[in-house]
NUBAMAR-709715 format. One record per residue (C-alpha): x negated, y, z; residue number from 1; residue in three letters. Coordinates in steps of 0.5 Angstrom, whole numbers, plus 2048, in hexadecimal, padded with zeros to 3 digits. Layout:
NUBAMAR-709715
(pt (X; Y; Z); NUM; ALA)
...
This chain:
NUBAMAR-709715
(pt (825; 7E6; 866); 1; UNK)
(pt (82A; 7E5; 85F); 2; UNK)
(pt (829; 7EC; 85C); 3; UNK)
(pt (82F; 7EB; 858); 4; UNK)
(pt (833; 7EB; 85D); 5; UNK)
(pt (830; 7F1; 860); 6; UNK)
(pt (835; 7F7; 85F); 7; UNK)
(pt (833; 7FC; 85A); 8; UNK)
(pt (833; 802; 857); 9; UNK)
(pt (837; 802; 850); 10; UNK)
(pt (831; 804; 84A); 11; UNK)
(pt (833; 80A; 848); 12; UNK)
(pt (831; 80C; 850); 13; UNK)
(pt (82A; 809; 84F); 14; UNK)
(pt (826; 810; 84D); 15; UNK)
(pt (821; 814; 850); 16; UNK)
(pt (822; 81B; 850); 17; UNK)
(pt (81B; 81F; 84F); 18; UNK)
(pt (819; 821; 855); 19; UNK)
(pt (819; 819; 858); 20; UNK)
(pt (814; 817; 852); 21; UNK)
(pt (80E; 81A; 855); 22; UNK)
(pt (80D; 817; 85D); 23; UNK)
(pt (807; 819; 861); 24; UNK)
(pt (801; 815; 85F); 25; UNK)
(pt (7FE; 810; 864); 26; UNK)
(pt (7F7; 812; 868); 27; UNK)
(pt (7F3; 80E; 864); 28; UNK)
(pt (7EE; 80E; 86B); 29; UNK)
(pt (7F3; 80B; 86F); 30; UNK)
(pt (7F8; 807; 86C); 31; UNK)
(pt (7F7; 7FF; 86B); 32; UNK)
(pt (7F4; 7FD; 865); 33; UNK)
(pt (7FA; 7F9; 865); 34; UNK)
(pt (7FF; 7FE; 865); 35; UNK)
(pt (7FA; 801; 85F); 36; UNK)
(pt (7FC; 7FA; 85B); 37; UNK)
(pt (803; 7FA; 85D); 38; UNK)
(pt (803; 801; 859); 39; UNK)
(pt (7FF; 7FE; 853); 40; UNK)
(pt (804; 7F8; 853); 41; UNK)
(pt (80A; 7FB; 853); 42; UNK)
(pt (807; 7FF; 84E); 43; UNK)
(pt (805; 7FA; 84A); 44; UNK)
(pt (80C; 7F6; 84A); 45; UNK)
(pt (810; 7FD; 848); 46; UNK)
(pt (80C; 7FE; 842); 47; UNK)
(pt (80E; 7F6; 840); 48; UNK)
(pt (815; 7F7; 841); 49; UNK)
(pt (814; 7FD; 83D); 50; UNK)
(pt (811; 7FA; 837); 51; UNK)
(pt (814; 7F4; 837); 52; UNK)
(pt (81C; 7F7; 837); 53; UNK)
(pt (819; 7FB; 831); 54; UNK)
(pt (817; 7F5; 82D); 55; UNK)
(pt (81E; 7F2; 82F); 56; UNK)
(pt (820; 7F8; 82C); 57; UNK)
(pt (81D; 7F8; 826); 58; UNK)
(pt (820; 7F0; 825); 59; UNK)
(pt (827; 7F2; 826); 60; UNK)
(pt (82E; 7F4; 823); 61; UNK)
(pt (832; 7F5; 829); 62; UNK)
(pt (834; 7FC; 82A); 63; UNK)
(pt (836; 7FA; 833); 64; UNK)
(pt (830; 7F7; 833); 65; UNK)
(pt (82B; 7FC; 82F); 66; UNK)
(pt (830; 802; 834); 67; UNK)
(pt (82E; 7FE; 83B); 68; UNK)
(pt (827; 7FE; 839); 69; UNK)
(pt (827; 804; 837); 70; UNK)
(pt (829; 806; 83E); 71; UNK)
(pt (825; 802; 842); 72; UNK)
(pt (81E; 803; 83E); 73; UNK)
(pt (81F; 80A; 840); 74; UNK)
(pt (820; 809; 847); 75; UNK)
(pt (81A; 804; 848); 76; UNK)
(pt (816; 80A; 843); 77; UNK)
(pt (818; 80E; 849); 78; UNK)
(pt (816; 808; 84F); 79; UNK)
(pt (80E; 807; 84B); 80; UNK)
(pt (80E; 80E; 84B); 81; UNK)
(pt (80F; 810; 852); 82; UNK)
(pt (80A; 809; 854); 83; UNK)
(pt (805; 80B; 850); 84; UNK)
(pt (805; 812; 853); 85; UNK)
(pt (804; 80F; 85A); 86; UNK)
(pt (7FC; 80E; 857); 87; UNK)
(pt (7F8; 815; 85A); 88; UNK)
(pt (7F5; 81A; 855); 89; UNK)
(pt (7EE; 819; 859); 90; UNK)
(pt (7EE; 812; 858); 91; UNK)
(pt (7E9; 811; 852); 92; UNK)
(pt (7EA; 80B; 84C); 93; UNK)
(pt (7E5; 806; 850); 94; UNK)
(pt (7E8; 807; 856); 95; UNK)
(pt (7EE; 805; 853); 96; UNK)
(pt (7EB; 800; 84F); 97; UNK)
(pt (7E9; 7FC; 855); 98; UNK)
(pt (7F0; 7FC; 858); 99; UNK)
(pt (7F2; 7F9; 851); 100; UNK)
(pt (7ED; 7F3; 852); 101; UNK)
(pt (7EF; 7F2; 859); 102; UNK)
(pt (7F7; 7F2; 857); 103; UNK)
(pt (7F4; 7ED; 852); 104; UNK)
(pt (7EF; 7E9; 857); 105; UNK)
(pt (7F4; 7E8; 85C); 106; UNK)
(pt (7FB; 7E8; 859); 107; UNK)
(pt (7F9; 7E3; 854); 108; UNK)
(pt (7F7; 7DE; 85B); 109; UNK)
(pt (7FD; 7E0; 85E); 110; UNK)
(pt (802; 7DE; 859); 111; UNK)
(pt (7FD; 7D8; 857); 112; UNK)
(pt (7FD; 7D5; 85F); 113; UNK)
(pt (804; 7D4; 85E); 114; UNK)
(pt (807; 7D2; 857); 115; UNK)
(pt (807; 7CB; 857); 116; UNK)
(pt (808; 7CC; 84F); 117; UNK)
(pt (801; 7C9; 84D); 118; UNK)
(pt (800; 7CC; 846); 119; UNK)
(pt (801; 7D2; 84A); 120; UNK)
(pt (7FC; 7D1; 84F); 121; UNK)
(pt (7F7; 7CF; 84B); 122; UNK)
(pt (7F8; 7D6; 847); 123; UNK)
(pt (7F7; 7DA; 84C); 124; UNK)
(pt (7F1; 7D6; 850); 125; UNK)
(pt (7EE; 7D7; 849); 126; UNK)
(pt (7EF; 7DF; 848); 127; UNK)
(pt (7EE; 7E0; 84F); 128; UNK)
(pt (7E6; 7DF; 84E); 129; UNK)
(pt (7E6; 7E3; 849); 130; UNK)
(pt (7E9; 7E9; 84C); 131; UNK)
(pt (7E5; 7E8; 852); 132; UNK)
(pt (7DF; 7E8; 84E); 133; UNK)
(pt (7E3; 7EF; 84B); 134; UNK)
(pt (7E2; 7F1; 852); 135; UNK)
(pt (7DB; 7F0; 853); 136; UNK)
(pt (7D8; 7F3; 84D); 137; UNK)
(pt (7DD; 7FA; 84F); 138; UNK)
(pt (7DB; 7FA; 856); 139; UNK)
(pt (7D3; 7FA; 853); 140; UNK)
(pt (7D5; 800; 84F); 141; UNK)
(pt (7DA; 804; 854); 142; UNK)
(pt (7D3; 803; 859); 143; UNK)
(pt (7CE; 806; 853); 144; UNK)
(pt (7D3; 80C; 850); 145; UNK)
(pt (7D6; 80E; 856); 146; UNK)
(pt (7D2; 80B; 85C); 147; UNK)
(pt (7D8; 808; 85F); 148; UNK)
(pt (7D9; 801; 862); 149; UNK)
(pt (7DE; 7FD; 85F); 150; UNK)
(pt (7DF; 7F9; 866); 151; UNK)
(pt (7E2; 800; 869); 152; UNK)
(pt (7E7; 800; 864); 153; UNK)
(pt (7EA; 7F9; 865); 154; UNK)
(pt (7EA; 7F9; 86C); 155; UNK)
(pt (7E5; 7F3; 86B); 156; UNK)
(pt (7EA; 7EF; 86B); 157; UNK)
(pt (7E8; 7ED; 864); 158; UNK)
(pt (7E1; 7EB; 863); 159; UNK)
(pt (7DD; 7ED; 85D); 160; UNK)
(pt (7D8; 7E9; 85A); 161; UNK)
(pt (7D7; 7E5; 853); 162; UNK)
(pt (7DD; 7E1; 851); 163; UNK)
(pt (7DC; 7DD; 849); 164; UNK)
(pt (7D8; 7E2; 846); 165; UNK)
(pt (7DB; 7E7; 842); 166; UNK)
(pt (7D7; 7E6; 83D); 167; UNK)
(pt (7DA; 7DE; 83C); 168; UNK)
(pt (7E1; 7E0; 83B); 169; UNK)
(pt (7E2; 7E2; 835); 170; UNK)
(pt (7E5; 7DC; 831); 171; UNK)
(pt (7E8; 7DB; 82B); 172; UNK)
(pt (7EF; 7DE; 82B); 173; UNK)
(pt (7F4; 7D7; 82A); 174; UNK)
(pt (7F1; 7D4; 830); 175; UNK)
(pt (7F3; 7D9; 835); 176; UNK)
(pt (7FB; 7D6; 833); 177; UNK)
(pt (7FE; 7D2; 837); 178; UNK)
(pt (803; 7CD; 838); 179; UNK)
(pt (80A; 7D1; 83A); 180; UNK)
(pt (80E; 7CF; 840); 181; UNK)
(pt (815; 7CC; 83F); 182; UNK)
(pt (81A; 7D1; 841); 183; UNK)
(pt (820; 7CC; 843); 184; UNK)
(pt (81B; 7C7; 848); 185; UNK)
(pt (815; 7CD; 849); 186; UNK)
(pt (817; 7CE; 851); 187; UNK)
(pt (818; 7D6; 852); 188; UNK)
(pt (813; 7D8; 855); 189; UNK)
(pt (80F; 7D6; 850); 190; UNK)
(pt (812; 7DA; 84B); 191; UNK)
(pt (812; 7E0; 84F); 192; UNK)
(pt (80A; 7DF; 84F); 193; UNK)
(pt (809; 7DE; 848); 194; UNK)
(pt (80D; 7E5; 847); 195; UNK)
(pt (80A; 7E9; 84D); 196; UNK)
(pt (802; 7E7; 84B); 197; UNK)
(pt (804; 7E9; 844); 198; UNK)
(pt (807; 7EF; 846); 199; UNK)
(pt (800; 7F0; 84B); 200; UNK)
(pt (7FB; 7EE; 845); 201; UNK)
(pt (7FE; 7F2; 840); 202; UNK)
(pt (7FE; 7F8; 844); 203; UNK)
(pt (7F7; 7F7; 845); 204; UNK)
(pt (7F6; 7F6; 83D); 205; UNK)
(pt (7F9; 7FD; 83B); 206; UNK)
(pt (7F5; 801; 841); 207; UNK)
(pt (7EF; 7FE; 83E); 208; UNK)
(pt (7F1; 800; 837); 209; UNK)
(pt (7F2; 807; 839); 210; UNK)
(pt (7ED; 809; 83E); 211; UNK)
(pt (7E7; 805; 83B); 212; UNK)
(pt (7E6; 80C; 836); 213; UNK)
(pt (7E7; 811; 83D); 214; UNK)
(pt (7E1; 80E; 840); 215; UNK)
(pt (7DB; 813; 841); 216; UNK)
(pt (7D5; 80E; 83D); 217; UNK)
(pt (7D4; 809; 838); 218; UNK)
(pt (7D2; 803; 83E); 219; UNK)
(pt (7D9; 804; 841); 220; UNK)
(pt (7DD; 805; 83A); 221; UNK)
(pt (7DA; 7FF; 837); 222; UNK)
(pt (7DC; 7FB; 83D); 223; UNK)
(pt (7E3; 7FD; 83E); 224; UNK)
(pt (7E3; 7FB; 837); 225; UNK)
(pt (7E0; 7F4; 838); 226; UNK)
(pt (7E5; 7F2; 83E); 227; UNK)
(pt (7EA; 7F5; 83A); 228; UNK)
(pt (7EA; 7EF; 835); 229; UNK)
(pt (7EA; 7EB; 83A); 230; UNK)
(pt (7F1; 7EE; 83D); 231; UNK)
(pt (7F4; 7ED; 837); 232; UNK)
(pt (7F2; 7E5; 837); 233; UNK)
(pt (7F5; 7E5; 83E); 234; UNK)
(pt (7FB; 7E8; 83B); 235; UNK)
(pt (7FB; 7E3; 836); 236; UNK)
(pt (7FB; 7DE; 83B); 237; UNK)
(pt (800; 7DF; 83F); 238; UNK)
(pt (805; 7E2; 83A); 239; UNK)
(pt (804; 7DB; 838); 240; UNK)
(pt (806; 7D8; 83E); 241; UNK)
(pt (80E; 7DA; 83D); 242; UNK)
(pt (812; 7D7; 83A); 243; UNK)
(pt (814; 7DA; 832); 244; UNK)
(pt (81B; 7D6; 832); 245; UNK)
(pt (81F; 7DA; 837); 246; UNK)
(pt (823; 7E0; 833); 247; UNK)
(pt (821; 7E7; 833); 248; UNK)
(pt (827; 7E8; 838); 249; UNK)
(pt (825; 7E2; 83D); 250; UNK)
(pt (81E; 7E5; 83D); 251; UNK)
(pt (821; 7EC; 83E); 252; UNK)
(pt (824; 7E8; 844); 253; UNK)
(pt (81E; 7E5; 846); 254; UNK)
(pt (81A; 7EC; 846); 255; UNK)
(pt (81F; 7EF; 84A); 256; UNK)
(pt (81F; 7EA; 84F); 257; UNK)
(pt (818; 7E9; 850); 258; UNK)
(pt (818; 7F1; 850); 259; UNK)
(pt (81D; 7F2; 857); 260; UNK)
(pt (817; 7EB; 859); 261; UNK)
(pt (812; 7F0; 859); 262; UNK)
(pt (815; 7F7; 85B); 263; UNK)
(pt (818; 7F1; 862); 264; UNK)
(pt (811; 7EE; 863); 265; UNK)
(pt (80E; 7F6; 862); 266; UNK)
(pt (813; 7F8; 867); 267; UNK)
(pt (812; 7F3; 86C); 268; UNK)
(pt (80A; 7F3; 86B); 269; UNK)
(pt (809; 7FB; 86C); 270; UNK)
(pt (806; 7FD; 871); 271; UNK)
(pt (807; 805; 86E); 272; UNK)
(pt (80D; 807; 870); 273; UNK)
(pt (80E; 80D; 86C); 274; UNK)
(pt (80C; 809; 866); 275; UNK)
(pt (811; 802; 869); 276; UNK)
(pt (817; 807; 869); 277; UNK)
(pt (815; 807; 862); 278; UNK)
(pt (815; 801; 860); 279; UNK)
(pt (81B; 7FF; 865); 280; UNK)
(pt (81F; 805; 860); 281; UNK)
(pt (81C; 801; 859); 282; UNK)
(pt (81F; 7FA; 85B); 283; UNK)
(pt (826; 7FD; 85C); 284; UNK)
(pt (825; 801; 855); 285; UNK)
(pt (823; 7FA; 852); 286; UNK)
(pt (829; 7F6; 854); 287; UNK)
(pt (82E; 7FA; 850); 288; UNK)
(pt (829; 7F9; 84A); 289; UNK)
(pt (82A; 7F1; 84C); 290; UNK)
(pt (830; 7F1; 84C); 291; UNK)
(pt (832; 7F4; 845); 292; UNK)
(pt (82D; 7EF; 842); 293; UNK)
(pt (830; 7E9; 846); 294; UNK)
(pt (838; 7EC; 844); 295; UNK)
(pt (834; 7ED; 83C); 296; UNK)
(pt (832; 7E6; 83C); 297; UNK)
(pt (838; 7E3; 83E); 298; UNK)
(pt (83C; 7E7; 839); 299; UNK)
(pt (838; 7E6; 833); 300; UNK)
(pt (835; 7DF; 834); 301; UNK)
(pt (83B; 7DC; 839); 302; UNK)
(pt (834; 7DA; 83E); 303; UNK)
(pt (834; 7DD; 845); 304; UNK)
(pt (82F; 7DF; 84A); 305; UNK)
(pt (82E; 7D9; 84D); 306; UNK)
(pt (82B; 7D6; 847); 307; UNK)
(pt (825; 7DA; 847); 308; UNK)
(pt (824; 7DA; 84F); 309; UNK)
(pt (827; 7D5; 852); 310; UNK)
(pt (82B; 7D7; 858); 311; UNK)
(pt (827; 7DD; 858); 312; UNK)
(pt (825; 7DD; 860); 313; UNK)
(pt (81E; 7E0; 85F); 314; UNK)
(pt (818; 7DB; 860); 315; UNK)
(pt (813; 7DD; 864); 316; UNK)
(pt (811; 7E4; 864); 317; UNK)
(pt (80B; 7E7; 861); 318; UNK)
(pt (805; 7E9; 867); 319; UNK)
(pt (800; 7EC; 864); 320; UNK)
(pt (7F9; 7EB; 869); 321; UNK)
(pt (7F2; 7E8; 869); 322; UNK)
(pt (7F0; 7E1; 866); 323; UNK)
(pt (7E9; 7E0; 867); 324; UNK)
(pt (7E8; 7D8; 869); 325; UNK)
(pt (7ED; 7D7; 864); 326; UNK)
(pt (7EA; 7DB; 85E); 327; UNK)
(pt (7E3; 7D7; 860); 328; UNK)
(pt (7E6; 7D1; 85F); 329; UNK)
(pt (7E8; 7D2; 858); 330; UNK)
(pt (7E0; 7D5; 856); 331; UNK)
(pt (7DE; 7CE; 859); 332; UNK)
(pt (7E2; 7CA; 856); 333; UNK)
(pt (7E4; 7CE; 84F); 334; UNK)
(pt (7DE; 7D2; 84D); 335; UNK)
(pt (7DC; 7CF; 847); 336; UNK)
(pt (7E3; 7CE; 843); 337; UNK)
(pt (7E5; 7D1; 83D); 338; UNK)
(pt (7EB; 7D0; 838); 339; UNK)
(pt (7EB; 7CB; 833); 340; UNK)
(pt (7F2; 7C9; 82F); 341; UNK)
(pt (7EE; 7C7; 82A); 342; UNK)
(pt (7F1; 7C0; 82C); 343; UNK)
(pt (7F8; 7BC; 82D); 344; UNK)
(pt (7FB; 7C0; 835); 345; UNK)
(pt (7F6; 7C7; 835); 346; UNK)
(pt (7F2; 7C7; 83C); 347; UNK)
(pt (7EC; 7CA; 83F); 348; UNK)
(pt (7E5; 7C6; 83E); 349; UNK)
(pt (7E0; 7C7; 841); 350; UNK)
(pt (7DB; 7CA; 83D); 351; UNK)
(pt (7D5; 7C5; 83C); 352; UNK)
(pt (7DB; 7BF; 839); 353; UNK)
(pt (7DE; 7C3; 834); 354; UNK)
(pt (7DA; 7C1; 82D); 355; UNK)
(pt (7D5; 7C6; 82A); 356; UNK)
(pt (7D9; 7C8; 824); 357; UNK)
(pt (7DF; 7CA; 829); 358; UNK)
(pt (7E2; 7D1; 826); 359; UNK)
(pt (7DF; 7D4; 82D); 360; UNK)
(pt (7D9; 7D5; 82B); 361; UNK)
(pt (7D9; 7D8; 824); 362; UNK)
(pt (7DE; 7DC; 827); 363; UNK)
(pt (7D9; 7DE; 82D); 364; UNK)
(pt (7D3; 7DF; 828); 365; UNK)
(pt (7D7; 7E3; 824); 366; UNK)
(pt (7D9; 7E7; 829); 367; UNK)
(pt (7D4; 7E9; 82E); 368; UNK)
(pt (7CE; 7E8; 829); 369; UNK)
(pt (7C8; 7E8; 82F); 370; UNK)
(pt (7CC; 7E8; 836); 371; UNK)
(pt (7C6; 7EB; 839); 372; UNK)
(pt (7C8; 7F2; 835); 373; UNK)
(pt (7D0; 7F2; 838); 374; UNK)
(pt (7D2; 7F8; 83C); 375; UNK)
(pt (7D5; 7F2; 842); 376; UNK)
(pt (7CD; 7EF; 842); 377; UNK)
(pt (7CA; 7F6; 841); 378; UNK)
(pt (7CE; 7F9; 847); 379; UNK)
(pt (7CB; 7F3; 84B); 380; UNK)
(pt (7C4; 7F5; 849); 381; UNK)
(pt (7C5; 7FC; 849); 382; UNK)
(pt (7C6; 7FB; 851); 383; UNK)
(pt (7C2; 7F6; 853); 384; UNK)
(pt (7BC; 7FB; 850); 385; UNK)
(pt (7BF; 801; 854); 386; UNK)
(pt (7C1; 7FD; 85A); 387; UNK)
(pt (7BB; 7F8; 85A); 388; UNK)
(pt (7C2; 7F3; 85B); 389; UNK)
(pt (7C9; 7F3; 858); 390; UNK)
(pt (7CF; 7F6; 85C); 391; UNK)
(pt (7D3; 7F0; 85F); 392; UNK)
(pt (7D7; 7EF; 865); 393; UNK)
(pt (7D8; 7E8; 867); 394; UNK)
(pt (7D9; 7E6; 86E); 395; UNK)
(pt (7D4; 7DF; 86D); 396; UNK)
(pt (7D1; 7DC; 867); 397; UNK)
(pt (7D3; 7DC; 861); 398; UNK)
(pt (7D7; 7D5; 861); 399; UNK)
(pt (7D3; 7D4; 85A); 400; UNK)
(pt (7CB; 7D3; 859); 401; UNK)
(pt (7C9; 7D6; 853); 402; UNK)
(pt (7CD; 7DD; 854); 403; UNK)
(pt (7CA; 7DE; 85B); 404; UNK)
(pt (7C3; 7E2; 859); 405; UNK)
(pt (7C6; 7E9; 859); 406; UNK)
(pt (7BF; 7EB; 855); 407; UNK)
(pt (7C0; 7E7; 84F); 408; UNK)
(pt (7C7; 7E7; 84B); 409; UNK)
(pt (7C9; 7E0; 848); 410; UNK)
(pt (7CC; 7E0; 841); 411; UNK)
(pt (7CC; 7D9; 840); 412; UNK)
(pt (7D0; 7D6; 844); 413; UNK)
(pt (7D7; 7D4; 841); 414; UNK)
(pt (7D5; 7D7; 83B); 415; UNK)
(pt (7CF; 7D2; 839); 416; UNK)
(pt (7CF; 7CA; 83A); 417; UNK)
């Protein structure tokens, strides 16, 4: 599938009429969680297409180009709409919360075991512990606020239990840049990854950013703001990833591919027929937009389309699904990383082999003070002390030792050397 060869619409024939934006919600008891991920990553990836053609707009002189963006901000405003309806009015902010991590949990390993990108894959092996951690401690909330068990939610496809300590991942903001790809060698799908989980993490940064106030009390305002910094660290990261040589109008072009990427994959994934036709509807409305960009960078730049995506054939579509033995896998063996740049190549060093001056652990001083009293600990014990054990769901042991006692939460590991 090339979707510039697809036939389309002209832009101007792209506009949702009013009645079309507000589709039936899902049925948030029988849906599959992964349909409820699917919505919140297109979401997600709608919100980064409009933001980024605003600051483009902000850095351009070009009246075609600011009147073609101007067109398709709308549509793609009326798109995140019509998906971010498709969320029930009866599924509650930790409901929706827990759909949030486990898009960030298997997403992040999906698209990590299968990019050959290794600056990529590190990237994504590092942060997958920490949302997988975000998970653990939502779920010990969902069970003591709403006595729901999170397992229900995520089809137990995903496990629950602890990842790096939430506790242990505040770091010193420049640690969290990493080295950029090289836009001309970088092989497709792996620019594809760096601009979807980008997309994915920024959304779940504003979500935690808005909603930590609309919390019914102080134990769940205070950890939504604590995870919330950690998601603007993973955004940080990941941005990062993205190579800032390319053009406004070759990233515009590159949004725009990796937008009919997604809405290609969501259709060929979805098991929900009514919310696939949705999905098949919005990826024939992206070609056009595709199109228009590629035309615009030809025009003012004399570059083509197939120098930001190659032949533009669709590398392999993005499926959404559980990944458990792998994610295992990557707690053994990684768990006690953190980031350092402090040194000539940037990279994750296990903690007990940085030195004790590093930047990481005034900053860590700084900012959780006395962890036992962080609202990502004080839900652990407040749930051990109601349920005489922590809430997980794990289908064997924790693959490591010193994070299997479900009556005592660890804030030491990867945090102290």
């Amino acid at each position: 599938m090339n979707p510039i060869k697809e036939k389309s619409k002209s832009l101007e024939k792209n506009f949702l009429p009013l009645k079309k934006m507000y589709p039936k919600s899902y049925n948030k008891n029988k849906t599959s969680p992964y349909t409820k991920t699917r919505v919140i990553l297109m979401n997600g990836t709608e919100f980064e297409s409009q933001w980024f053609m605003h600051q483009f707009a902000r850095h351009c002189n070009e009246p075609e180009i600011l009147s073609a963006m101007a067109i398709v901000r709308r549509q793609e405003q009326q798109q995140q709409k019509r998906i971010s309806c498709l969320k029930p009015i009866n599924e509650s902010i930790l409901e929706t919360t827990i759909a949030y991590e486990q898009l960030a949990i298997d997403l992040t390993a999906v698209l990590a075991r299968h990019d050959k990108n290794e600056n990529n894959v590190k990237a994504l092996n590092f942060a997958l512990l920490e949302d997988f951690d975000h998970l653990y401690r939502y779920a010990n909330l969902l069970k003591m606020d709403k006595g729901e068990d999170a397992d229900m939610l995520v089809g137990k496809f995903t496990e629950i239990m602890p990842g790096r300590p939430t506790v242990a991942e505040p770091r010193f903001p420049a640690d969290d840049v990493k080295p950029h790809m090289n836009a001309e060698k970088a092989d497709l799908y792996s620019k594809l990854v760096a601009s979807t989980i980008t997309a994915a993490e920024q959304q779940t940064m504003n979500y935690y950013m808005n909603i930590a106030q609309w919390y019914k009390n102080d134990l769940g305002r205070k950890l939504y703001a604590e995870i919330a910094m950690i998601e603007e660290a993973h955004v940080t990261q990941y941005e990062s990833l993205k190579d800032p040589n390319l053009s406004w109008l070759e990233q515009w072009v590159m949004h725009e591919y990796c937008e009919c990427w997604l809405y290609f994959s969501a259709m060929n994934d979805e098991s929900d027929e009514t919310i696939k036709k949705i999905w098949s509807e919005h990826f024939k409305m992206e070609v056009s937009p595709l199109k228009v960009a590629a035309k615009l960078l030809k025009k003012f730049e004399n570059k083509t389309f197939e120098n930001v995506c190659g032949d533009g054939e669709f590398p392999q579509l993005l499926k959404l699904g559980g990944n458990k033995e792998y994610i295992r896998k990557v707690l053994a063996d990684t768990i006690t990383l953190t980031a350092d740049n402090t040194t000539v190549k940037p990279d994750y060093k296990d903690i007990k082999k940085i030195s004790d001056d590093h930047r990481y652990f005034d900053y860590q001083k700084f900012m959780s003070g006395d962890p036992d009293k962080n609202a990502s600990h004080l839900v652990i014990q407040k749930a051990i002390k109601t349920f005489g054990q922590d809430y997980r769901y794990q289908d064997s042991e924790h693959p490591v030792k010193e994070l299997r006692n479900r009556k005592d939460d660890n804030t030491k590991i990867a945090r102290t050397k």
